[in-house]
DSSP file (Angstrom, degrees, kcal/mol; ACC not computed):
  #  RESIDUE AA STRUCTURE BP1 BP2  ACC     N-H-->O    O-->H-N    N-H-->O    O-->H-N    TCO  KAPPA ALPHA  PHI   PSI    X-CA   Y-CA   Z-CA
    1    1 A X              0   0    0      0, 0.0     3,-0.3     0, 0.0     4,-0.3   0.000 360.0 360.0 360.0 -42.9  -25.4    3.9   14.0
    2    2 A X     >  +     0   0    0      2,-0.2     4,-1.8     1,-0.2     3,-0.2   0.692 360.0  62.3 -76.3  -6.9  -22.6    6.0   12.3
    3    3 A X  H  > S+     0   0    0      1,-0.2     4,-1.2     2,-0.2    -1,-0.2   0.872 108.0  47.0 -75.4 -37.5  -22.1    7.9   15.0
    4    4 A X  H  4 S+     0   0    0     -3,-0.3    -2,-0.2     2,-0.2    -1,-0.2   0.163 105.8  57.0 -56.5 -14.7  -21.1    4.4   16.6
    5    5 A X  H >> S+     0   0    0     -4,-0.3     4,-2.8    -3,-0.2     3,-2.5   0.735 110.3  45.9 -88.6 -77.8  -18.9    3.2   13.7
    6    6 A X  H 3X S+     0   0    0     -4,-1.8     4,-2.5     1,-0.3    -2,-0.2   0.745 111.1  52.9 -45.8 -26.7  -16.7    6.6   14.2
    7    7 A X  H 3< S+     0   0    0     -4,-1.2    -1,-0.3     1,-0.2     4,-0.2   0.652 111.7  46.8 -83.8 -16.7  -16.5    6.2   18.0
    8    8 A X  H <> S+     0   0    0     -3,-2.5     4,-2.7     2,-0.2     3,-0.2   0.670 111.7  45.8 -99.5 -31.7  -15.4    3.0   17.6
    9    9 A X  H  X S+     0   0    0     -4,-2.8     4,-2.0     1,-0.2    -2,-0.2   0.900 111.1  57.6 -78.9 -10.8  -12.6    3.6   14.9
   10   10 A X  H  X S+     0   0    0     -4,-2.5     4,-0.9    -5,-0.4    -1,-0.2   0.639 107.6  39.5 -74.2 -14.7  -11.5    6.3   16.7
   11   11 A X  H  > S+     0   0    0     -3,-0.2     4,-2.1    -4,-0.2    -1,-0.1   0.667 115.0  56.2 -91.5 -18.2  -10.8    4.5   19.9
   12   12 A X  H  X S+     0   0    0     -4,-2.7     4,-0.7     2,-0.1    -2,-0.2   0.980 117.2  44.4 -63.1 -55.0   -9.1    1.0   17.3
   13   13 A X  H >X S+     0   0    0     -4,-2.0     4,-4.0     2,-0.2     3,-0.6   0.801 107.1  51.5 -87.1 -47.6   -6.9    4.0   16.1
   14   14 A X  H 3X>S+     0   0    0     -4,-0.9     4,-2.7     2,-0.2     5,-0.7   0.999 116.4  51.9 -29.1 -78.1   -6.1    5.7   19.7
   15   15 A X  H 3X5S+     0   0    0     -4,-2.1     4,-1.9     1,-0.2    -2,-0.2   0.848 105.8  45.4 -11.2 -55.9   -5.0    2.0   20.3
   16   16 A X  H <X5S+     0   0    0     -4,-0.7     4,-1.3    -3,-0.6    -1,-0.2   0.904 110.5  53.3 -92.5 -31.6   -3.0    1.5   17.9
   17   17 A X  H  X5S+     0   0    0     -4,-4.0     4,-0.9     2,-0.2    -1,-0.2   0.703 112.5  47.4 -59.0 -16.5   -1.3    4.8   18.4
   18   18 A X  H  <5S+     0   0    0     -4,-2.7     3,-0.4    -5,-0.2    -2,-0.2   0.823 109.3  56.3 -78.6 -46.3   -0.7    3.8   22.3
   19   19 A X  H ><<S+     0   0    0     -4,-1.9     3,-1.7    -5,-0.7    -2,-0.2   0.939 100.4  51.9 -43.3 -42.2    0.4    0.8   21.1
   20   20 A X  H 3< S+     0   0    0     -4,-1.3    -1,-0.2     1,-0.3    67,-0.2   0.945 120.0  39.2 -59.9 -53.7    3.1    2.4   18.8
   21   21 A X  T 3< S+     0   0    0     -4,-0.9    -1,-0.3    -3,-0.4    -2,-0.2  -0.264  80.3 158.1-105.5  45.0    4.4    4.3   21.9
   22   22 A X    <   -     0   0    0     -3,-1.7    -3,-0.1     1,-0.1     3,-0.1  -0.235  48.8-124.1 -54.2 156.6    4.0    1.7   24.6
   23   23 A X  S    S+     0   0    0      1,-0.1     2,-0.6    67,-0.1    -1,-0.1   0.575  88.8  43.6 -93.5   4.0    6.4    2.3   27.9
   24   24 A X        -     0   0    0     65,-0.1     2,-0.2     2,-0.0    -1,-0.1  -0.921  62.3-151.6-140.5 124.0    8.1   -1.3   27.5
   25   25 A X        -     0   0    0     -2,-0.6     2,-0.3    -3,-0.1    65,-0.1  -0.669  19.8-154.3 -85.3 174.8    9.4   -3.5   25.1
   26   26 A X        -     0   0    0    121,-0.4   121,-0.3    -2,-0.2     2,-0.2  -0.762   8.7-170.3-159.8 125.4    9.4   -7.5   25.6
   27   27 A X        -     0   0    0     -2,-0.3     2,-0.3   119,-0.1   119,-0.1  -0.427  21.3-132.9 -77.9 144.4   11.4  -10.2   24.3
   28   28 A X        -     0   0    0     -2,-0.2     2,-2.0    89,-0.0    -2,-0.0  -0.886  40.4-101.6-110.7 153.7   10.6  -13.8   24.7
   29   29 A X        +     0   0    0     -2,-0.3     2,-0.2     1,-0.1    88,-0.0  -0.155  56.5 163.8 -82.3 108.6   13.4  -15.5   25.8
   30   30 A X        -     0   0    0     -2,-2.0    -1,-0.1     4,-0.0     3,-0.0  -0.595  35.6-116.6-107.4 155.1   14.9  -17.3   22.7
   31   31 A X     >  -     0   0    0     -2,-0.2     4,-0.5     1,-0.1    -1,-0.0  -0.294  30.8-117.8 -70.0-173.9   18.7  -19.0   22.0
   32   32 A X  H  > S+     0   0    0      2,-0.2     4,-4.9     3,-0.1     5,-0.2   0.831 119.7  56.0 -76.6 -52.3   20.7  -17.5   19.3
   33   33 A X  H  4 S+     0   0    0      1,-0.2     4,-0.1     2,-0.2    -1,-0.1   0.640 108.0  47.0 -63.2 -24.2   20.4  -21.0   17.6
   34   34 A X  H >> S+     0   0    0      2,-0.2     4,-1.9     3,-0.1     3,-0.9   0.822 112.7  50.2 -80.4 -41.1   16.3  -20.9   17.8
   35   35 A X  H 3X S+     0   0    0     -4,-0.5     4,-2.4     1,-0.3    -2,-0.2   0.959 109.9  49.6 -67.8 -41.9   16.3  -17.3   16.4
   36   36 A X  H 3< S+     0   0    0     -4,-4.9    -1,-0.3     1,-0.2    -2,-0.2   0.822 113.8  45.0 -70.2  -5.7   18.6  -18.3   13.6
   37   37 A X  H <4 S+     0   0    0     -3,-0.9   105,-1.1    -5,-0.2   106,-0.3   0.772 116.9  48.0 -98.4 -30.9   16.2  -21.5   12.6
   38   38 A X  H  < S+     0   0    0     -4,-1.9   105,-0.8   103,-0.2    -2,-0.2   0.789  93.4  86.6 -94.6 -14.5   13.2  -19.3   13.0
   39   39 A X     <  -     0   0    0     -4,-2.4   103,-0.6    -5,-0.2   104,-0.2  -0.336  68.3-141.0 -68.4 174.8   14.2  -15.9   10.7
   40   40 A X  S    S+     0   0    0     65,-3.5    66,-0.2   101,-0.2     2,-0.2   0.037  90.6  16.4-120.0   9.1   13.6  -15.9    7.1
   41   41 A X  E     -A  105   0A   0     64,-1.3    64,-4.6    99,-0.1     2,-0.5  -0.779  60.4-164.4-170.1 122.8   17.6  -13.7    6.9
   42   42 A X  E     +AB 104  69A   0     27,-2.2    27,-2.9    62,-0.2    26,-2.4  -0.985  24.6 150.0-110.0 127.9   20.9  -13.2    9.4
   43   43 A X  E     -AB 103  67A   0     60,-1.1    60,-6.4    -2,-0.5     2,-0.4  -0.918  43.1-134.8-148.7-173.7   23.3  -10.7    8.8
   44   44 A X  E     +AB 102  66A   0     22,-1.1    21,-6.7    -2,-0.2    22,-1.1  -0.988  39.2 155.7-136.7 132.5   25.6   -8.7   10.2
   45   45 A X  E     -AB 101  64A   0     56,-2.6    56,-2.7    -2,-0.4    19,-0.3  -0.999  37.6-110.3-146.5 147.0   25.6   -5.2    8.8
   46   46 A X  E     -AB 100  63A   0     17,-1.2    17,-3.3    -2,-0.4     2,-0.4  -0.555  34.0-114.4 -66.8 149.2   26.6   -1.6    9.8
   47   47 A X  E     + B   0  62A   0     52,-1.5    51,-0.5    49,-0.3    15,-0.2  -0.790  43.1 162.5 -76.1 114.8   24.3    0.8   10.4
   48   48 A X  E     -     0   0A   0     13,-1.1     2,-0.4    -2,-0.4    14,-0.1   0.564  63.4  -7.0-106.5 -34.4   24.4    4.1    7.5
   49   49 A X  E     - B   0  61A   0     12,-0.8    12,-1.1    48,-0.1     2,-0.4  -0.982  46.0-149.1-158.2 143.6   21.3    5.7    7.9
   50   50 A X  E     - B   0  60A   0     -2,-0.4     2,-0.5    10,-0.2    10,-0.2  -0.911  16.7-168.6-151.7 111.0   18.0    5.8    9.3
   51   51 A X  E     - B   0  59A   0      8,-1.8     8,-1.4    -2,-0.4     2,-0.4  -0.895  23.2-128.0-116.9 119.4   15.0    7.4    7.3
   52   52 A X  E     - B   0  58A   0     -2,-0.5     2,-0.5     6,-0.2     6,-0.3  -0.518  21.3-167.6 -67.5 118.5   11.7    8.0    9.2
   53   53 A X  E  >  - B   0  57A   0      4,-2.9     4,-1.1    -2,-0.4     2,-0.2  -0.847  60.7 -32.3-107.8  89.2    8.4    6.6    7.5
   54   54 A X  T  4 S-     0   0    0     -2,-0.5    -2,-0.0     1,-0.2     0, 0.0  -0.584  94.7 -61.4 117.6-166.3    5.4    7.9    9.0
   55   55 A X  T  4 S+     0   0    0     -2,-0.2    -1,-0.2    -3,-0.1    -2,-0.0   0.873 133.9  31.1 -76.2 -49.4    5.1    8.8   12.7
   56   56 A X  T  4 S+     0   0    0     -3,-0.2    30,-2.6    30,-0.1     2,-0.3   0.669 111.8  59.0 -99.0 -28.1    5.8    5.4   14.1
   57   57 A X  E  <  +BC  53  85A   0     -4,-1.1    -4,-2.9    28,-0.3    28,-0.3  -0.875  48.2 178.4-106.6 155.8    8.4    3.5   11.4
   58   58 A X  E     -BC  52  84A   0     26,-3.2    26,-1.1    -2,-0.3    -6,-0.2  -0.599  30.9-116.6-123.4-177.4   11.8    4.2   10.1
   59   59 A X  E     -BC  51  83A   0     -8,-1.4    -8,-1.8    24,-0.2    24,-0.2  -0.841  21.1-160.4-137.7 106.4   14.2    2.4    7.6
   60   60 A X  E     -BC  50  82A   0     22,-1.4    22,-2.0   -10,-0.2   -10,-0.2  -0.342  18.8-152.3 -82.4 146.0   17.4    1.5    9.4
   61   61 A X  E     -BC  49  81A   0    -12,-1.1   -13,-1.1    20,-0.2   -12,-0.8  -0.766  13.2-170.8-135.5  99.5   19.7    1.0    6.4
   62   62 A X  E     -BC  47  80A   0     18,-1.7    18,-3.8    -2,-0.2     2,-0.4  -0.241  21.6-138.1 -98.4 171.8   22.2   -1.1    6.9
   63   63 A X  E     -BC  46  79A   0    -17,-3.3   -17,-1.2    16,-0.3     2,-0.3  -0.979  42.8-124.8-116.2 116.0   25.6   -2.0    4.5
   64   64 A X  E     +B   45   0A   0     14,-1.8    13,-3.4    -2,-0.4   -19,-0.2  -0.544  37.7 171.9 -83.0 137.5   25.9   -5.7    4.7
   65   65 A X  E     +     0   0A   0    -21,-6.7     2,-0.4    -2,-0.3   -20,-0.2   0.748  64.0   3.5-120.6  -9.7   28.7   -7.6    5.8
   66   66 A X  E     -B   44   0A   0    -22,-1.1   -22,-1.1     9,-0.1     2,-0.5  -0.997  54.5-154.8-150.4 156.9   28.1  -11.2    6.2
   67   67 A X  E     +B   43   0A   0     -2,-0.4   -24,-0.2   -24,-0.2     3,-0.1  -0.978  16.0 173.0-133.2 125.0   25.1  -12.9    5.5
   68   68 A X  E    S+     0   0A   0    -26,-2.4     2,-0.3    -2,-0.5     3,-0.2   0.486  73.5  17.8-130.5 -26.1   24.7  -16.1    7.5
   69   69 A X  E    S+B   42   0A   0    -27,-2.9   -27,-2.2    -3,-0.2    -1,-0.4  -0.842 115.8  37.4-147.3 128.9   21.1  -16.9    6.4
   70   70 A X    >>  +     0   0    0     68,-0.6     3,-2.2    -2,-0.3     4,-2.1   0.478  59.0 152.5 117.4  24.1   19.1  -15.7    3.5
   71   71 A X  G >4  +     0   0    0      1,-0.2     3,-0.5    66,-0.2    68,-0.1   0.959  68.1  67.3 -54.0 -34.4   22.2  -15.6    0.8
   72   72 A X  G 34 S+     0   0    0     66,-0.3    -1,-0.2     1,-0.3     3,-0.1   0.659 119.3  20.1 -61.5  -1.1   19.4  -16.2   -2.3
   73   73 A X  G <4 S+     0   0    0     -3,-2.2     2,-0.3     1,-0.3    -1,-0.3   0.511 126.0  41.3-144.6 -32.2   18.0  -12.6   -1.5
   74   74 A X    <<  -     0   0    0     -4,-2.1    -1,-0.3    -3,-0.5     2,-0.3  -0.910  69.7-168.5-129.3 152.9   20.7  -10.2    0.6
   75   75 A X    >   -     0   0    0     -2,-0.3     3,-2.5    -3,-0.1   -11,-0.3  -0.974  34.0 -78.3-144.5 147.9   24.6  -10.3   -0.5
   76   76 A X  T 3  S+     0   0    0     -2,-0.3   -11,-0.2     1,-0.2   -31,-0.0  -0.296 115.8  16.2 -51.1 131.2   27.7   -9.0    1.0
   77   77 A X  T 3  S+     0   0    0    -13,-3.4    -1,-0.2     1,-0.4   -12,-0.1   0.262  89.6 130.2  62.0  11.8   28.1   -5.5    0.4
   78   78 A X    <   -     0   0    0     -3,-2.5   -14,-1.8   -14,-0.0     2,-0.4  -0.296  65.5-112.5 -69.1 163.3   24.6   -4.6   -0.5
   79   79 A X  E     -C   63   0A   0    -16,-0.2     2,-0.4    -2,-0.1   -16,-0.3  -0.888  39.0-163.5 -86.8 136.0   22.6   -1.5    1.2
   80   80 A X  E     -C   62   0A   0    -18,-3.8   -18,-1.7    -2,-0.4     2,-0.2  -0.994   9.5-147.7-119.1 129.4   20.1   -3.6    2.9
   81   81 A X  E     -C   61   0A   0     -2,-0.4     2,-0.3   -20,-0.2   -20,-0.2  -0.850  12.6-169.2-100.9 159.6   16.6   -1.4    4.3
   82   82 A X  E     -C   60   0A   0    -22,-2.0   -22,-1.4    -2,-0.2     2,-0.2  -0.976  12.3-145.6-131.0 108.7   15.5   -3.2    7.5
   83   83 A X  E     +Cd  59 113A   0     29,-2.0    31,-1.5    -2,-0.3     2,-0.3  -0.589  41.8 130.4 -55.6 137.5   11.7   -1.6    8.5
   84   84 A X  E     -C   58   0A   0    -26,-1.1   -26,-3.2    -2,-0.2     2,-0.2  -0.869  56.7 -54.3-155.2-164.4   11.1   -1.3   12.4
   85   85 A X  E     -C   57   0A   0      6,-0.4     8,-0.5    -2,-0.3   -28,-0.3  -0.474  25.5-138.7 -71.5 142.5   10.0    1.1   14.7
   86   86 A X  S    S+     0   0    0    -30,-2.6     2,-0.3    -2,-0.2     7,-0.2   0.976  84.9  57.9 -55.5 -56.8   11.2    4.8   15.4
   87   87 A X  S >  S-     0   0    0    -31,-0.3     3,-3.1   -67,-0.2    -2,-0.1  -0.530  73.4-137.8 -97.8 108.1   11.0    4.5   19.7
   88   88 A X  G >  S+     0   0    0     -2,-0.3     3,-1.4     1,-0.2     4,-0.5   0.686  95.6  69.2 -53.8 -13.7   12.5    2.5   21.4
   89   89 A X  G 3  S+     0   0    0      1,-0.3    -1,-0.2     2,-0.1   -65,-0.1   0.796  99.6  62.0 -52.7 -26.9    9.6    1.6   23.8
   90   90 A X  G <  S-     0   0    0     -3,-3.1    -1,-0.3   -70,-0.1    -2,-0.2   0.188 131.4 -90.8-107.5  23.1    8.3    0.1   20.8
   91   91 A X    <   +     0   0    0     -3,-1.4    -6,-0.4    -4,-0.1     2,-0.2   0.952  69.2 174.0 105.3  90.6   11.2   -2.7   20.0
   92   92 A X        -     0   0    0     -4,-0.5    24,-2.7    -8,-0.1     2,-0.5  -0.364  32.4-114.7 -50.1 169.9   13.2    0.1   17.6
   93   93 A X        -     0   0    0     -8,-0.5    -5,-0.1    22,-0.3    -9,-0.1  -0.976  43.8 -74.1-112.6 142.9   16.2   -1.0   16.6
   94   94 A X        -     0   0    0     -2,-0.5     2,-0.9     1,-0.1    21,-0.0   0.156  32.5-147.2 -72.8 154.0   18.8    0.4   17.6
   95   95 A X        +     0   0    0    -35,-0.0     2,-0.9     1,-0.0    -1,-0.1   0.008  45.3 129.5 -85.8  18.7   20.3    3.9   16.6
   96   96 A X    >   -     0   0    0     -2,-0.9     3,-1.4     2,-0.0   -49,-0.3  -0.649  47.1-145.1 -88.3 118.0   23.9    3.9   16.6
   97   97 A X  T 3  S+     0   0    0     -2,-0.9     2,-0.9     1,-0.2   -49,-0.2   0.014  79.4  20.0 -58.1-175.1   25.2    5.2   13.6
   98   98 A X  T 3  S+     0   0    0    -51,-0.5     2,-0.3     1,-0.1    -1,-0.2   0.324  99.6 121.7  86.1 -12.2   28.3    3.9   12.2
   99   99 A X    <   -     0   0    0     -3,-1.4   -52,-1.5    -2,-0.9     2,-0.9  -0.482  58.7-118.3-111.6 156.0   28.1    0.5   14.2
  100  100 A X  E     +A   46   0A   0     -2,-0.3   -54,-0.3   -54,-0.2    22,-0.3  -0.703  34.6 172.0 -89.3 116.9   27.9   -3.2   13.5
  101  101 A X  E     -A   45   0A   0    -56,-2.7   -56,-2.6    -2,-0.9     2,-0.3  -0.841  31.5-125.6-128.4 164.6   24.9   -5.5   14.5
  102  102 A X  E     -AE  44 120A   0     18,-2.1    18,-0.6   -58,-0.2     2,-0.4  -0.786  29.4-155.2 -87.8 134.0   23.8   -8.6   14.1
  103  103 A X  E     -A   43   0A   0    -60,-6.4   -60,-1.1    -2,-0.3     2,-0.6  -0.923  21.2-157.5-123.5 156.0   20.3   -9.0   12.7
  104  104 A X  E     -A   42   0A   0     14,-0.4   -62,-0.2    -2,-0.4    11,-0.2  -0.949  35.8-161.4-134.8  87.9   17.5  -11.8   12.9
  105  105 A X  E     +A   41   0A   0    -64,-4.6   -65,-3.5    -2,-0.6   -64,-1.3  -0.502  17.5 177.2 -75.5 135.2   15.5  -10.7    9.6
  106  106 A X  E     -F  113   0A   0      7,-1.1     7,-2.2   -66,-0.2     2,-0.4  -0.847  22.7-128.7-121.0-176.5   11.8  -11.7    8.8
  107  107 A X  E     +F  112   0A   0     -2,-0.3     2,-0.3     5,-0.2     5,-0.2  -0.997  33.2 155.4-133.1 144.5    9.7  -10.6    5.7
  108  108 A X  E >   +F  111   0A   0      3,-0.8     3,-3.2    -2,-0.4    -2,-0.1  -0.968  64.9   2.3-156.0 142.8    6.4   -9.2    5.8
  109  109 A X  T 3  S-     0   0    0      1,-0.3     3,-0.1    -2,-0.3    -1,-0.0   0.613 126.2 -61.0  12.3  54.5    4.6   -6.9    3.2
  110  110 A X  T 3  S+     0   0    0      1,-0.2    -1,-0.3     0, 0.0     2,-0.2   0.377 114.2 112.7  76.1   2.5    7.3   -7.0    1.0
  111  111 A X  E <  S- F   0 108A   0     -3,-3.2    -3,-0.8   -29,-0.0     2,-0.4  -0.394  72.7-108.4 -88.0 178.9    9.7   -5.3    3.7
  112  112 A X  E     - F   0 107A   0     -5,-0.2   -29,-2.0    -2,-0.2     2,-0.3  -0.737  43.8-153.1  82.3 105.2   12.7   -6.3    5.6
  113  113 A X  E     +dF  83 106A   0     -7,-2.2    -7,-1.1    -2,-0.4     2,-0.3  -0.925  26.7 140.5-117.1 152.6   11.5   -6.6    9.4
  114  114 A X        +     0   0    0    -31,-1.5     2,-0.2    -2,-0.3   -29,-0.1  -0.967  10.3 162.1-168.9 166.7   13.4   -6.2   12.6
  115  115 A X    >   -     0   0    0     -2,-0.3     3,-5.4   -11,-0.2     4,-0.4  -0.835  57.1 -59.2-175.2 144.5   13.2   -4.9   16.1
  116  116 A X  G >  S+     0   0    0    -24,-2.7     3,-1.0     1,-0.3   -23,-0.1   0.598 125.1  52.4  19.7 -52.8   15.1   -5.3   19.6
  117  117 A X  G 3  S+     0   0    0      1,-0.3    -1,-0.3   -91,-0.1    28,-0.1   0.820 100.2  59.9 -83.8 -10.5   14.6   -8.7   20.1
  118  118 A X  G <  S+     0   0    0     -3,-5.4   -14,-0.4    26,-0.0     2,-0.4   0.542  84.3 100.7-100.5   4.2   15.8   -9.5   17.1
  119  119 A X    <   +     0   0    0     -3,-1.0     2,-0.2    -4,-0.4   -16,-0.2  -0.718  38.9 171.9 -79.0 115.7   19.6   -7.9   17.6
  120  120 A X  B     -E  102   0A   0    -18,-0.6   -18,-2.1    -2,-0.4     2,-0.2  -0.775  41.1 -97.9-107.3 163.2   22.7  -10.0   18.5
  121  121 A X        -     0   0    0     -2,-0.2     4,-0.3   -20,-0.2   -20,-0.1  -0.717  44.7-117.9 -64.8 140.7   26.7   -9.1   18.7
  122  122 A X  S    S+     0   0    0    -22,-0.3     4,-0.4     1,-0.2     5,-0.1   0.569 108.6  67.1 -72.3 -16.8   27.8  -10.2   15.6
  123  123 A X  S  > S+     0   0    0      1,-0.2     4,-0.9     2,-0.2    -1,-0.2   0.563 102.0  48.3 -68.6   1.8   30.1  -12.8   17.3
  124  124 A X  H  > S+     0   0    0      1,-0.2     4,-1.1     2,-0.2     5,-0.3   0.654 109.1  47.3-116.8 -10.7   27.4  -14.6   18.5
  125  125 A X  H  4 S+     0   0    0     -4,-0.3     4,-0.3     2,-0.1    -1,-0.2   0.562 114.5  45.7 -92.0  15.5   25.7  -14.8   15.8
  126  126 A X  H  > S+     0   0    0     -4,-0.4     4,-1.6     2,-0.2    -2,-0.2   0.771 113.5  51.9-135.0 -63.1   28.8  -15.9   13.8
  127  127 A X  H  < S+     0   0    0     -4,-0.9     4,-0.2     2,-0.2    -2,-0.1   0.687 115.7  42.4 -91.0 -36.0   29.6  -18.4   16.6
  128  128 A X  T >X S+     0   0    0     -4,-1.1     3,-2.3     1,-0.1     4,-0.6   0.916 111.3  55.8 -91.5 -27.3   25.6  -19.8   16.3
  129  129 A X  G >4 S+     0   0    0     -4,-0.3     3,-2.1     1,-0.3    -2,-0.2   0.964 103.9  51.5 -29.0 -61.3   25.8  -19.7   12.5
  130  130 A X  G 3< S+     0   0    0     -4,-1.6    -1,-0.3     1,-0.3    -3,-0.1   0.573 112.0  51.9 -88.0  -7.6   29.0  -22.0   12.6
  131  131 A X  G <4 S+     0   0    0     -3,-2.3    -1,-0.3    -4,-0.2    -2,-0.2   0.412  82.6  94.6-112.1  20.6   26.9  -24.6   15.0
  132  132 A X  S << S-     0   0    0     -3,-2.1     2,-0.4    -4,-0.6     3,-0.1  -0.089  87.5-102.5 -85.4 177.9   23.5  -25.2   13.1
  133  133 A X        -     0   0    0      1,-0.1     3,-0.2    -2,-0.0    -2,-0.1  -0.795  52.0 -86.4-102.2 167.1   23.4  -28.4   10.9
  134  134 A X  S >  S+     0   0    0     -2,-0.4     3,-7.7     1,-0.2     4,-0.4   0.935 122.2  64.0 -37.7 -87.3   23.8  -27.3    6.9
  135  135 A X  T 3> S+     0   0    0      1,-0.3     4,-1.0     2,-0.2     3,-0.5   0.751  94.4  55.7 -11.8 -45.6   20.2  -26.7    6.4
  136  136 A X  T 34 S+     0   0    0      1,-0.3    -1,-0.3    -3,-0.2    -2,-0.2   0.727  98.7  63.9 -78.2 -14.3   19.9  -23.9    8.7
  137  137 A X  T <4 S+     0   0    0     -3,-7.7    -1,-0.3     1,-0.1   -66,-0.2   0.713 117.5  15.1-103.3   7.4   22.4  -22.0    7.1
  138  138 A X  T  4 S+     0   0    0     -3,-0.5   -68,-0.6    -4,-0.4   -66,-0.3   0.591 101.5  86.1-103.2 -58.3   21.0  -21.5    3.8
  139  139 A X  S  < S-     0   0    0     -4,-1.0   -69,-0.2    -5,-0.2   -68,-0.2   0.091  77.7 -99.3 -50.4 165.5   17.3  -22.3    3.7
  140  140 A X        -     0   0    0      1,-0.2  -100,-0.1   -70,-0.1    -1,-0.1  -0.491  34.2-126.8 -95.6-178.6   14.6  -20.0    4.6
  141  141 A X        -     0   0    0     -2,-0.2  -103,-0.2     1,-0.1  -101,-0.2  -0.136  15.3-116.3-101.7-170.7   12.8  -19.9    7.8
  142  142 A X        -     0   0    0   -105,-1.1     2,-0.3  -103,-0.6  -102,-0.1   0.363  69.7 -89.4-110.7  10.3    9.0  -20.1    9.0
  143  143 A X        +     0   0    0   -105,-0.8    -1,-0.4  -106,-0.3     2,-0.2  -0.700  60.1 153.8 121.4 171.1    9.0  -16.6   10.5
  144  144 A X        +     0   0    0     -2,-0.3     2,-0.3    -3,-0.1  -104,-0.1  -0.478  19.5 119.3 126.5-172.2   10.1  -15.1   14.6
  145  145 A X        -     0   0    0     -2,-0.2     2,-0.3  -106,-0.1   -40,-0.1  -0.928  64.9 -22.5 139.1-136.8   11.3  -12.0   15.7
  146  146 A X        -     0   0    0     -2,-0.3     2,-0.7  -119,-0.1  -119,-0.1  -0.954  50.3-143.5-126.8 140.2   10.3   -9.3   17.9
  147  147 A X              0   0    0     -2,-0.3  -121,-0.4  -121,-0.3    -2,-0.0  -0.930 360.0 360.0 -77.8 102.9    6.4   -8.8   18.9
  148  148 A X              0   0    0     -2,-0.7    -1,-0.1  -123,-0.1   -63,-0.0   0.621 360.0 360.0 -64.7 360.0    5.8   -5.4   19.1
């Protein structure tokens, strides 16, 4: 019987390590205006730094510059860390240093979450921002994002 508990968490952990390095990411296809009602934070931040945790997550660390949902918790000109994946197969986010994105934030075990699906140009998210009713631009959300 224990020989049968190890053979089976050694193939959940093989799993979860394929998983990690899967050959595709996939987005479901969402507006800009659904992503901003469904994060729990939008901003738009440059990219500074990116510090590897583990094998399979980093912390993208961004310098925020406008904050379109989630002011009671992120503020203009904070360092903001964002967790996601290293690889891009596995919804990273992306790795250009120095550059400005838009992000579609959730929070999950006390982190910052983000990945692929959840990256706009910051004029579109600045452009859905400015069409939401009131509510949407303050409040927090129920969750969405990227499925890794």
């Amino acid at each position: 019987m224990r020989r049968l508990s190890l053979t089976a968490a050694l193939v959940v952990l093989g799993g979860l390590a394929f998983a990690a390095s899967a050959p595709a990411c996939s987005c479901a296809s969402q507006s800009p205006a659904e992503s901003l009602r469904r994060s729990d934070a939008a901003i738009v931040g440059r990219l500074v730094k990116i510090v590897p945790r583990g094998r399979f997550h980093a912390d993208y660390r961004y310098e925020v510059h406008r904050v379109y949902r989630g002011r009671s918790t992120i503020e203009p000109g904070q360092m903001l860390s964002v967790r996601s994946a290293r690889r891009a197969a596995a919804c990273a986010l992306p790795r250009r240093l120095r550059h400005r994105y838009g992000l579609f934030l959730i929070r999950g075990g006390g982190h910052w979450l983000a990945g692929i699906c959840g990256v706009i140009e910051p004029r579109r998210l600045r452009h859905a921002a400015r069409h939401q009713p009131r509510v949407y631009r303050r409040g927090s959300g129920d969750g969405g994002g990227c499925a890794a």
